[in-house]
Structures are given as C-alpha cells and as structure tokens.
C-alpha positions in Angstrom: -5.2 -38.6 0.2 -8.2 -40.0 0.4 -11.1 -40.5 -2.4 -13.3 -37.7 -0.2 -10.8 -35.3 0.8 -9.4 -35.1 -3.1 -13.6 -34.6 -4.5 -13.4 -31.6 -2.0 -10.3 -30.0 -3.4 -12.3 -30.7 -6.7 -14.8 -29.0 -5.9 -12.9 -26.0 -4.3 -11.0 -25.6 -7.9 -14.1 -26.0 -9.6 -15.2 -22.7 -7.6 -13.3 -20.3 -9.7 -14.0 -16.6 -7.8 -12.7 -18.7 -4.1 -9.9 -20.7 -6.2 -8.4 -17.3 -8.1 -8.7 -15.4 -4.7 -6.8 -18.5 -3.3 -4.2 -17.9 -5.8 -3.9 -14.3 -5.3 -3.9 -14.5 -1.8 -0.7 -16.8 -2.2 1.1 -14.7 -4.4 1.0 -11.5 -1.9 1.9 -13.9 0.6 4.8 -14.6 -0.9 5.7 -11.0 -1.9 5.3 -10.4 1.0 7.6 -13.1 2.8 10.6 -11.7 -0.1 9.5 -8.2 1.2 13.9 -7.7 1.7 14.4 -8.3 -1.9 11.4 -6.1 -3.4 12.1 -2.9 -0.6 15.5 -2.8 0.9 17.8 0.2 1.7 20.8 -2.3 0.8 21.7 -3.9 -2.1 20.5 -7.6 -3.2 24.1 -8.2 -4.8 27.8 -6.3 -5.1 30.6 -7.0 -7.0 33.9 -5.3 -5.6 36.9 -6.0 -6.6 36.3 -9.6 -8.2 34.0 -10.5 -5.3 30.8 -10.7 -4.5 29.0 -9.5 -1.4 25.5 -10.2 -0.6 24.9 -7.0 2.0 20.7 -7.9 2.4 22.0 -11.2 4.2 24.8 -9.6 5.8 26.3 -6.7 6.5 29.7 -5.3 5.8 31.6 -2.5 7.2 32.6 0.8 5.2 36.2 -0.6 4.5 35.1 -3.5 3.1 34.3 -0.9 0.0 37.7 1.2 0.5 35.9 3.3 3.1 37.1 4.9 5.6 34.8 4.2 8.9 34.5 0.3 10.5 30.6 1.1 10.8 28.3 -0.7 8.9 28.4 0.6 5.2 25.1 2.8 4.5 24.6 2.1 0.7 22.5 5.7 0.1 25.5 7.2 1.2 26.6 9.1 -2.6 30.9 8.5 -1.3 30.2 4.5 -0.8 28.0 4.6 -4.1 31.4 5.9 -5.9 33.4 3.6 -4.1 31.6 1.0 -5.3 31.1 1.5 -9.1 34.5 2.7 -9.4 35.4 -1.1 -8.9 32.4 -2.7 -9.7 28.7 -2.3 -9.7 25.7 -3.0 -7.0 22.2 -4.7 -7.8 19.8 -2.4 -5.4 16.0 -3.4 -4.9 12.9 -1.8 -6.6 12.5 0.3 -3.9 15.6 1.4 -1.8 14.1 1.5 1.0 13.1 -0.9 3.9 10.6 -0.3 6.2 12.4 1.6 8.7 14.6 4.0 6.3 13.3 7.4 6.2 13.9 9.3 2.8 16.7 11.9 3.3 16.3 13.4 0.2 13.0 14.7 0.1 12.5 18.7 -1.1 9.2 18.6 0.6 7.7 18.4 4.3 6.5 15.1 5.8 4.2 13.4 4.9 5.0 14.0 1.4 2.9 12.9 -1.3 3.3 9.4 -4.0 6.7 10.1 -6.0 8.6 8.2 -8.6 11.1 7.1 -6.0 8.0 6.9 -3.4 5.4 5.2 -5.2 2.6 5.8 -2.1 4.6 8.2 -0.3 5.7 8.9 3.1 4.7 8.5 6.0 4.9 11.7 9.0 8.8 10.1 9.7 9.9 10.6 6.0 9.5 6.4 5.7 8.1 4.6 2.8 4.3 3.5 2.7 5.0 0.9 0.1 7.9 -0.7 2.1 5.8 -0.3 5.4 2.7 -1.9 3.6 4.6 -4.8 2.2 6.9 -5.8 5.6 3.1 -4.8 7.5 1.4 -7.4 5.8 4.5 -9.9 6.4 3.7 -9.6 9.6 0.0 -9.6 9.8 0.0 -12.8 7.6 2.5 -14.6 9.7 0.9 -13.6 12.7 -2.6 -14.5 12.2 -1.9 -17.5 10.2 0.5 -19.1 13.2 -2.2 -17.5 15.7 -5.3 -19.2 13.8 -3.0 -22.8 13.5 -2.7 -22.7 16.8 -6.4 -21.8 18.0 -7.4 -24.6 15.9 -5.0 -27.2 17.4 -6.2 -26.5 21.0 -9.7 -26.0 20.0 -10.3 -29.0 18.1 -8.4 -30.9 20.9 -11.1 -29.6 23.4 -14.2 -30.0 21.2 -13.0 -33.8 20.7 -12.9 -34.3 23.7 -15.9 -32.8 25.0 -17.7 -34.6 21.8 -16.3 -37.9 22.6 -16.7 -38.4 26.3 -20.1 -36.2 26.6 -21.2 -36.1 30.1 -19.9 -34.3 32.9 -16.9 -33.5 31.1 -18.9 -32.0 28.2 -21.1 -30.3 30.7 -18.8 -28.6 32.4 -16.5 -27.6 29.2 -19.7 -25.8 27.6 -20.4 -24.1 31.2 -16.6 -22.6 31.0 -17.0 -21.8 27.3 -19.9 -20.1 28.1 -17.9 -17.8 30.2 -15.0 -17.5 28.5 -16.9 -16.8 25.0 -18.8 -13.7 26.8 -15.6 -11.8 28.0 -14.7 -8.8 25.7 -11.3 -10.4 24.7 -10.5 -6.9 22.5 -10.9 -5.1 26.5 -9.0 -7.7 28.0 -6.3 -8.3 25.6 -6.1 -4.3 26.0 -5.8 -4.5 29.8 -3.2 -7.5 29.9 -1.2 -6.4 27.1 -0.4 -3.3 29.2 1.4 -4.7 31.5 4.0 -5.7 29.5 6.3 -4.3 27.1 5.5 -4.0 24.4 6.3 -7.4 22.2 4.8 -10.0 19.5 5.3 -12.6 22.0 3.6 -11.4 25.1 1.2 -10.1 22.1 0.4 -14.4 20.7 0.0 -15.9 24.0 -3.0 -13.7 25.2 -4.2 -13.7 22.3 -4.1 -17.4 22.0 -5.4 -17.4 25.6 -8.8 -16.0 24.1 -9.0 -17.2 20.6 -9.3 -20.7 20.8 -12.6 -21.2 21.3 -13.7 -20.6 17.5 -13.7 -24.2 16.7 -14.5 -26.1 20.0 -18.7 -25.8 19.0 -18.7 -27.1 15.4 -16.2 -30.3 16.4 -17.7 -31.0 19.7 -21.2 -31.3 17.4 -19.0 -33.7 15.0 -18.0 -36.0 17.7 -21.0 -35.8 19.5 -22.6 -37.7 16.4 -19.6 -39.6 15.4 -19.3 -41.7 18.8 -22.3 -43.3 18.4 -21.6 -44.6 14.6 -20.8 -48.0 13.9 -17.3 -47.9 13.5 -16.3 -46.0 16.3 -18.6 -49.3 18.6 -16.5 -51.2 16.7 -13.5 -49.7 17.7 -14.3 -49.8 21.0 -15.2 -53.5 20.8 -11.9 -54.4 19.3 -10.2 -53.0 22.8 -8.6 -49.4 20.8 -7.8 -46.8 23.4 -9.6 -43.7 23.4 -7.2 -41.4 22.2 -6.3 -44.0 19.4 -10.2 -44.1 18.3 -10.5 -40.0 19.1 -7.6 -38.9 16.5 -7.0 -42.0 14.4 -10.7 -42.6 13.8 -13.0 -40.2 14.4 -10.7 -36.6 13.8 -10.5 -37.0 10.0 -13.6 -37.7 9.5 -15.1 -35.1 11.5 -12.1 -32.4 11.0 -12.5 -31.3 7.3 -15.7 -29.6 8.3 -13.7 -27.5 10.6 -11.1 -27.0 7.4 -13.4 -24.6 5.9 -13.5 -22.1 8.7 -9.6 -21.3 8.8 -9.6 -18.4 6.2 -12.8 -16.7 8.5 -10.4 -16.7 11.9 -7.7 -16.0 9.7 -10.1 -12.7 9.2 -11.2 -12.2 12.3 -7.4 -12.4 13.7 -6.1 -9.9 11.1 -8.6 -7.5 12.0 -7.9 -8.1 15.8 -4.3 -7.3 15.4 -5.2 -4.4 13.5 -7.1 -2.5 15.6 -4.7 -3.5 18.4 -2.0 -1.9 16.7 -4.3 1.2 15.6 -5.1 1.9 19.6 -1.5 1.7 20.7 -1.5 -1.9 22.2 -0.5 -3.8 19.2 2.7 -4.5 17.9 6.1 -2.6 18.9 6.1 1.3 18.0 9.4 0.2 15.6 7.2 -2.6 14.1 5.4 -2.1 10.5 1.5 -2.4 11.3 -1.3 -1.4 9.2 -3.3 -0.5 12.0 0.0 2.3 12.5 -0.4 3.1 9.3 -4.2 3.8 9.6 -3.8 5.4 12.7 -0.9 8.0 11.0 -3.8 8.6 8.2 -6.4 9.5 10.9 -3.4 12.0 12.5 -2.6 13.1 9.2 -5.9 14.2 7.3 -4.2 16.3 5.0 -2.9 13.1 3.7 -5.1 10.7 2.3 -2.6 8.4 0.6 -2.0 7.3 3.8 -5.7 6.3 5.2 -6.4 5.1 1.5 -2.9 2.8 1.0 -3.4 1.2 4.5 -7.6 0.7 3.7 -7.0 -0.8 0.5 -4.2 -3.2 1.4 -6.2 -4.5 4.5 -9.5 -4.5 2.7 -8.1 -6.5 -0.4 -6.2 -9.0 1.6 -9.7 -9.5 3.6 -12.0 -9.9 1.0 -9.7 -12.7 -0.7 -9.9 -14.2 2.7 -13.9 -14.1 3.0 -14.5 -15.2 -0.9 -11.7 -18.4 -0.1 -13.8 -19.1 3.1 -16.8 -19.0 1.4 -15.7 -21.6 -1.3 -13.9 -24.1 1.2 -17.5 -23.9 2.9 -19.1 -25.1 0.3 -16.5 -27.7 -1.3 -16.4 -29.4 2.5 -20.1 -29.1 3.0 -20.6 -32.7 4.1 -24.2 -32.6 2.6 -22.4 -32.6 -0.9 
C-alpha cells in the first residue's frame, strides 16, 4: 500500500462519526449475511441418538428422528420436538423463524402486534418482521453492493477512456451520456422489468444497463488532467502501450478520488431497489424486501410496527451510508 493511500485511511480513522458508522455498518452486514443462524425455523444443531445433525445446512427427513413420514422434518411440529428430546436435544435460533415461516400459533388476527416470541410482529401472512427485516437487508446489501461494484468497473473503464484519448471519442461519449443520463431510469427500469418474470437477475442487468454512468464524469475529469503530466509523456516516450499507461499508470492515481463516492451509489441503489420492490416491480413476491414491507405498512395502517420497523431499518442503514461517504470524501480529498 502505498505512503498516499495509507495517510488516507489515516485520515478516514481519524474521522470518528464516518469511521464508527463504518464499523456499524459492518457489523449489520454481517448479521445480516448469518441471517440463518440468528432467525431460522430449523435448528442450528441436533443430537439424536449419539449423532449430530446440522438441519440449517441440510435437511433431513421425519424418520431420520423416528418419525413416521419421508417428508422433510418440520421442527415446530410439537410430535418431532418429543421425538427429539426423548433421545437428545436440539439447539434452535433466537428467533424460530425464517423469513418465509408464518407463525401458526398465534391467538390473534394478522397482522398481530410485537410479542415475546415476535419481537416486531407479523406481517398480514402471520410471518416474522424481524426475520423478514434481517434476510431483507441480506439482500439489499448484496444487491446494491455487487450492483454499485459493478457500475464502477464499467464506469471508470469508460471515463478512462474518454479522459485519456479526448477527442472524437470523448466527444461523442459525453454526447451519449448526455442522453443516456436524461432518461428516467426508475420509468424505464419499470417498463422493461415487466416483461419478464419476475427475477434478481433480469432485475441487475437493467439496472446495471442504467447505473453506470455515476462515475464516468469525475474520472474522465481525472484523466483529462493526468495525460498531460509528466509521467504519463514519459510513458509514452519510453514506447508503453496505452492500456499499460491508462490502468498501470494513470488509474491509481486518479481512482481513489472515485473511492469516496461508493457508499453514495451504494445509497442511491438501495433506495432504487426499494421503491422497486414497494411498486410491485422489484424483487420476487416470495423474496424479503423492505420496500414489501413498507408497502404491507401502507396496506395495513392499523399497523404501524410495520411502516415504523421497515422506516427505521432502511433509514439507519442509509444514514451510516451518507456519514461513511461523507468521511471517505474528505480523507481522499486530493487537496489534503
């Protein structure tokens, strides 16, 4: 790591509200990624008849437990629970359920209200909101973050080239960006996503179609004043080919600038999906969304734990976003 790039990260620690948001961000990341083992209607571990059985990696039928059926085992199911601790015991989650398991037992209509065994209640299906919240944000993180990776790789590859070559070839890039920036992508990503069914794949590659563009401006500006330095003429002298001198050369010096603008398309691609998935055209109907969670709140005003759980979640995760951007903004300021 070079001498620059560590007196950034020096500075970003230094900025303790960005750098303890950074941290907190990582940990419900990670909670979030072990969502199976904190909300899971199957146990983490069983031990049945001097072995051990891991049903949250893999499932087992009933008579692996002396049942009687060759389905899979349901562990709510009060029989397999005797079964079970009458030859051993069972580890089972915090929460026993996942994000699809409705709660059977409930004495009250749906959407019922926060319980002990529902700490933010149910949602109008009898499922749980913290289990739906938790495997939700799985997904939103996972999705925006390999949508925003991927926006950046083919938008810094564009800007680079447009910066490096100039021209023609920048002229006619920023004539096509022009057009391609002033399309309603929400409308269009609407309109296209219609005519498929409905899936997360079909649901990344139009919205990579119109999301790259974020960072083609600031590193088109970065090479635009990088190719006339000394070192890249040097380069040039010496007989380097232009790809060798565009991403050996000039890219990591002008790419860190770009670094601090991650966490803000993160954002922006959170809140996209989001309202996607709150107007119908978002994720599968079986998938766990906030925006479906938001949208059950608006259905359900009689319920506000609903509106208020899905808010909250989407507005923390968002404002530790915005405070990191903020703070890698001003630790890769090149002016410092």
């Amino acid at each position: 790591m070079s001498p620059l790039m560590r007196g950034r990260l020096k500075r970003f620690k230094q900025n303790k509200l960005g750098f303890g948001c950074f941290i907190l961000f990582i940990v419900i990341f990670v909670l979030s990624l072990a969502a199976e083992l904190i909300a899971n209607d199957k146990p983490l571990l069983v031990r049945y008849q001097q072995s051990f059985y891991f049903p949250f990696i893999q499932d087992y039928p009933e008579t692996t437990f002396g049942g009687e059926f060759e389905t899979t085992t349901d562990y709510q199911d009060p029989v397999v629970k005797q079964l079970i601790q009458a030859q051993g015991w069972m580890i089972s989650p915090p929460v026993a359920f996942a994000y699809q398991t409705p709660n059977l037992s409930l004495a009250v209509p749906v959407p019922s209200p926060p319980t002990a065994q529902n700490w933010l209640g149910t949602d109008d299906q009898g499922r749980d909101v913290f289990a739906r919240i938790l495997y939700g944000l799985r997904i939103s993180l996972l999705f925006g973050l390999a949508l925003t990776l991927c926006s950046a790789v083919f938008g810094i590859i564009v800007g680079a080239i447009q910066g490096y070559y100039g021209g023609w070839v920048d002229l006619i890039g920023q004539r096509i960006l022009e057009v391609w920036g002033g399309l309603p992508m929400l409308f269009i990503v609407m309109i296209l996503v219609s005519f498929f069914s409905p899936s997360v794949y079909w649901l990344f590659v139009i919205m990579l179609l119109f999301g790259w563009t974020e960072l083609v401006g600031l590193v088109r500006a970065e090479f635009l004043r990088a190719r006339h330095l000394d070192y890249v003429r040097a380069a040039q002298a010496v007989g380097l080919r232009d790809y060798q001198i565009i991403f050996k050369h000039i890219l990591p010096n002008a790419v860190s600038s770009s670094l601090s603008q991650i966490p803000f398309m993160l954002t922006a691609n959170i809140v996209a999906l989001t309202a996607l998935d709150f107007l119908g055209y978002g994720l599968p109907p079986d998938a766990a969304s906030l925006g479906e969670l938001l949208l059950q709140g608006k259905n359900n005003l009689d319920a506000p734990w609903l509106v208020l759980s899905g808010f909250f979640s989407l507005a923390l995760v968002l404002s530790l976003l915005i405070y990191i951007g903020e703070a890698a903004r001003d630790a890769f300021d090149p002016r410092q």
